[in-house]
Residue, then its C-alpha position, 0 to 999 in steps of 0.5 A: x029760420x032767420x038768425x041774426x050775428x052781432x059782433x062786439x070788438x076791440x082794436x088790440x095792440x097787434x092792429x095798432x102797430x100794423x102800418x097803414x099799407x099792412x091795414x089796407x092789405x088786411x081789409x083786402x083781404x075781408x073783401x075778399x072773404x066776403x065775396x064767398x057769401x051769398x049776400x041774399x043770405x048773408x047781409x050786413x045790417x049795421x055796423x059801426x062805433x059803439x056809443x060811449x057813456x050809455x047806461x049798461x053800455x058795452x065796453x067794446x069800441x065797435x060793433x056790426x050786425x048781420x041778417x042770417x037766413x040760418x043757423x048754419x048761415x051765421x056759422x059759417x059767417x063766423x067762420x068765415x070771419x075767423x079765416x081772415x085772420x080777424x082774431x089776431x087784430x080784435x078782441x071779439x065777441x060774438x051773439x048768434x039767436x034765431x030772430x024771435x017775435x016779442x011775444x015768443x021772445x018774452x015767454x022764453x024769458x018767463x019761463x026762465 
């Protein structure tokens, strides 16, 4: 079963001090982390800044979602981005679900 991974997260004071030459050798490094998945079963659907000023709004600065065609697909991504070092730059939060229709999405929540 498909699941989707979104990612919320924050530049922390380690990123802010890397130098521009440190940065460009950090996201390098994410390409290359990323070269390890198989893009028909993992892909990146959205990403990007996180709107401010909207009503129940996250407080996150970014956020990127992705296409997993499992659960285990969507650990390993995690995993794949914990490698890289992501953690020690971003404070991050993550949601993995198995993609849902409404109507099943909305009996989980009645039977709550």
């Amino acid at each position: 079963m498909s699941h989707t991974f979104i990612e919320l997260y924050t530049a922390t004071s380690a990123w802010t001090t890397l130098s521009p030459e440190q940065r460009a050798a950090f996201f390098a490094r994410i390409g290359a982390g990323m070269q390890q998945f198989d893009p028909a079963r993992i892909a990146p659907l959205a990403m990007g800044r996180i709107a401010t000023e909207v009503p129940h709004g996250s407080g996150e600065q970014f956020y990127a979602v992705w296409h997993c065609a499992s659960r285990d697909e969507a650990d390993a991504l995690a995993a794949g981005i914990a490698a890289t070092g992501w953690h020690a730059y971003f404070t991050t939060t993550h949601a993995i679900g198995a993609v849902d229709s409404m109507v099943q999405h909305l009996a989980d929540l009645a039977a709550l």
